[in-house]
C-alpha positions as CSV (number, residue, x, y, z in Angstrom):
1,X,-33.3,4.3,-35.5
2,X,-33.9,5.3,-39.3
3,X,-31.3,2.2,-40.2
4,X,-33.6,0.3,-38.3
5,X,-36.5,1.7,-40.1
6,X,-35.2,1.9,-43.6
7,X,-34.5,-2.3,-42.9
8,X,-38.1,-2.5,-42.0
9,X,-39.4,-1.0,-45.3
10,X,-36.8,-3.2,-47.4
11,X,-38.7,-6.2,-45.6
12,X,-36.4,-7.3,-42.5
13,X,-37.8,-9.0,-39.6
14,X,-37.8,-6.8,-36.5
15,X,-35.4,-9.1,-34.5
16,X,-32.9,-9.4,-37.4
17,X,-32.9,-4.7,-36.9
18,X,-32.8,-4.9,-33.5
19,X,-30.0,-7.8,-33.2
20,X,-28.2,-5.7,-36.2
21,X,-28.7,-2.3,-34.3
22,X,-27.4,-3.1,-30.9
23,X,-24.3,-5.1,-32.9
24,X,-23.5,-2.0,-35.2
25,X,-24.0,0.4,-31.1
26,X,-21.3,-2.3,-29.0
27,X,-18.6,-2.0,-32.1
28,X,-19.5,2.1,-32.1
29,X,-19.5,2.0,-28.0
30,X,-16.3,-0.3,-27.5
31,X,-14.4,1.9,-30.6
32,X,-15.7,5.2,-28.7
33,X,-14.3,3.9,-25.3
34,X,-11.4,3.1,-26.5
35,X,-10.8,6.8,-27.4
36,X,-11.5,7.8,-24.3
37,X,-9.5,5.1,-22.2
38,X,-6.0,6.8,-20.1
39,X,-3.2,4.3,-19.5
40,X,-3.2,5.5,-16.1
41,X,-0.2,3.4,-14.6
42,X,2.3,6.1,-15.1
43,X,0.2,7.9,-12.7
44,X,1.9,7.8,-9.2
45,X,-0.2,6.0,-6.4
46,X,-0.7,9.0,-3.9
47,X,-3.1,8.8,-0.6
48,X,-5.7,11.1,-1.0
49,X,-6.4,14.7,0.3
50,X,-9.7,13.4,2.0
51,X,-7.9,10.5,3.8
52,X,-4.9,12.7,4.6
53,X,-7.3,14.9,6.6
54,X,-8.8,12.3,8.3
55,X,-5.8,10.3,9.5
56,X,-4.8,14.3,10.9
57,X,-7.8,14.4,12.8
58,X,-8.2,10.8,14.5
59,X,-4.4,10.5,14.9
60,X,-2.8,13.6,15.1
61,X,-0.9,16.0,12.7
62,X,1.8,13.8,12.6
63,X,0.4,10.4,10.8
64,X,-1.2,12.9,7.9
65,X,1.7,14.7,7.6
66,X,3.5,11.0,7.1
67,X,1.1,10.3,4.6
68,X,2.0,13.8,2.6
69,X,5.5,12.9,3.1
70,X,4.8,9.7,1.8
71,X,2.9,11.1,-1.0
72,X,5.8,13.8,-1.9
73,X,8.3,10.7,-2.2
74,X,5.9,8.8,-4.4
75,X,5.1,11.6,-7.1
76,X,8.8,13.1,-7.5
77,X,6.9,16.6,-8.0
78,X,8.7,18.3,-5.1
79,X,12.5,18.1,-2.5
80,X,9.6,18.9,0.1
81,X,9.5,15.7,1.8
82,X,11.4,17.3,4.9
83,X,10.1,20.3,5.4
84,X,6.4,18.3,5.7
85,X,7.9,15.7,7.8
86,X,9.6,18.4,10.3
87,X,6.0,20.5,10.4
88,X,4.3,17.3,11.3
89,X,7.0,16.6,14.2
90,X,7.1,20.0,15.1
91,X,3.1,20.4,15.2
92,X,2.3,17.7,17.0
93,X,5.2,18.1,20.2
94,X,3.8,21.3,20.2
95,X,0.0,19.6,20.4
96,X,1.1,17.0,23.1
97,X,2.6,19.7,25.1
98,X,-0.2,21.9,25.5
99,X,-2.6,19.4,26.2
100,X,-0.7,17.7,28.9
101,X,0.6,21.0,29.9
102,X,-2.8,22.7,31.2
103,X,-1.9,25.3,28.2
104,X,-5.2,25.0,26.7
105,X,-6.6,23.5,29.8
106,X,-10.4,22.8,28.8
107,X,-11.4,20.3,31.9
108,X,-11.6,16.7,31.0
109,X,-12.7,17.3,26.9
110,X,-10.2,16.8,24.3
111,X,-11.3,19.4,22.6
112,X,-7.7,21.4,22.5
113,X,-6.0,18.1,20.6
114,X,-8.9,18.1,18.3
115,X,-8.8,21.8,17.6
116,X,-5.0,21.2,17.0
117,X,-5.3,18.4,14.3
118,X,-8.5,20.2,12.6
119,X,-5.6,23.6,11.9
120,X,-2.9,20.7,11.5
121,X,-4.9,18.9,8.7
122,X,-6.0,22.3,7.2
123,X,-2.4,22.9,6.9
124,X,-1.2,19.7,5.7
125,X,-4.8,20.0,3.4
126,X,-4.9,23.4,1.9
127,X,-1.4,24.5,2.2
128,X,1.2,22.1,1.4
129,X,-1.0,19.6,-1.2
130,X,-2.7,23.3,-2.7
131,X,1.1,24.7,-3.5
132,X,2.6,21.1,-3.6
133,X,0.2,19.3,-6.0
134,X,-2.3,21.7,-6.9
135,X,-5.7,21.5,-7.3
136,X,-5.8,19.3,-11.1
137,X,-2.9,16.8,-10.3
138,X,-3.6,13.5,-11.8
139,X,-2.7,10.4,-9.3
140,X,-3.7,7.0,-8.2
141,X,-5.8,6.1,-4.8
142,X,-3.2,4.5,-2.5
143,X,-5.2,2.1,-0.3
144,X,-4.7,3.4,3.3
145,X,-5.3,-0.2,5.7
146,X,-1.3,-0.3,6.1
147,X,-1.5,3.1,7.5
148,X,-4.6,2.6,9.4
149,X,-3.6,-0.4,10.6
150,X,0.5,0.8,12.1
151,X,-1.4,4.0,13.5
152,X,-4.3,1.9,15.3
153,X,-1.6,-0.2,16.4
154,X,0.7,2.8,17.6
155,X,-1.9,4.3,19.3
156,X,-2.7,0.7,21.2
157,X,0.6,0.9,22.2
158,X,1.3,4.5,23.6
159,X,-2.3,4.1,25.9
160,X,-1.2,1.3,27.0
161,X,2.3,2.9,28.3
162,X,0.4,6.0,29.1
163,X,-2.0,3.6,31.3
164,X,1.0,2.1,33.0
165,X,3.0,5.0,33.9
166,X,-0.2,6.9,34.9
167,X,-0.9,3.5,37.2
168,X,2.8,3.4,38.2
169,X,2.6,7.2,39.3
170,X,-0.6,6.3,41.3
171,X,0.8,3.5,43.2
172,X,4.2,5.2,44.2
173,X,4.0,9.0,44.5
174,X,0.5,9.2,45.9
C-alpha cells in the first residue's frame, strides 16, 4: 500500500498501481508458495484411520484389519503385517461365533456384532495405527472404492449362501 501511494504522489494513474501491485503480490505469492510446497510422492499411499474404522464397523474387524495390513505393507514402517492380519481373523471367528452361538444372545438386534466391530475398530484404531504409525506419520489418502467395492461384493455373496442354506435347512429338517 505505501508503494502504491508513493506512485500516486510521483503522478501514476491509479490503474497503472493497482495493475503494478497485484503483479509485484502474484511473483511474491507464487515465490512464497513455492517455499512452502512438499514433494509429497515419496509419501506412501496409506488408507486412512477414519476409513479403517469405518470399514470395521459396517464390515466387520476383519476388512479394517485388511486395510491396516494393507497399510503396514505399503509404508515399510513395521514386520507387523501378520500379527494384524491374525487379530483380524482371530477377532472376527470369535465375533461370528458368539453371534450365531446365542453367546451374546440379544433377541433379533445385531447389536452383539456391532459392539464387536466398534472394540475391533478401536483396536485396529488406537492400538495398532497409535504404536504402529503414531499419531504425526506423514502419508497419502489411498482411495478406498476397490475395497468398498470387493467387501460389498463379499458381503452379497455370503447372504446370499447364508439365505440358501438357511432356506435349504427349512425345506429339509423341518
Amino acid at each position: 500500500m505505501l508503494e502504491q501511494n508513493k506512485r500516486l504522489n510521483e503522478g501514476q494513474s491509479p490503474e497503472s498501481t493497482e495493475t503494478e501491485a497485484s503483479t509485484e503480490l502474484a511473483a511474491d505469492t507464487e515465490a512464497s508458495d513455492t517455499e512452502y510446497v512438499i514433494d509429497d510422492s515419496d509419501l506412501p499411499r496409506l488408507y486412512p484411520k477414519l476409513t479403517i474404522w469405518a470399514f470395521t464397523i459396517i464390515f466387520g474387524t476383519l476388512a479394517g484389519s485388511i486395510l491396516m495390513a494393507v497399510n503396514i505393507k505399503n509404508s515399510k514402517v513395521s514386520k507387523s503385517f501378520w500379527p494384524v492380519l491374525l487379530f483380524g481373523i482371530v477377532f472376527y471367528s470369535i465375533q461370528i461365533w458368539s453371534s450365531f452361538s446365542g453367546f451374546l444372545n440379544m433377541g433379533e438386534s445385531p447389536v452383539p456384532i456391532n459392539m464387536f466391530s466398534i472394540v475391533g475398530g478401536a483396536v485396529l484404531h488406537f492400538g495398532y495405527w497409535g504404536n504402529i504409525f503414531g499419531d504425526d506419520f506423514s502419508y497419502r489418502n489411498k482411495p478406498a472404492w476397490i475395497p468398498l467395492i470387493i467387501c460389498v461384493l463379499s458381503y452379497m455373496i455370503l447372504v446370499s449362501i447364508f439365505y440358501h442354506y438357511i432356506a435349504y435347512i427349512d425345506t429339509h429338517y423341518h
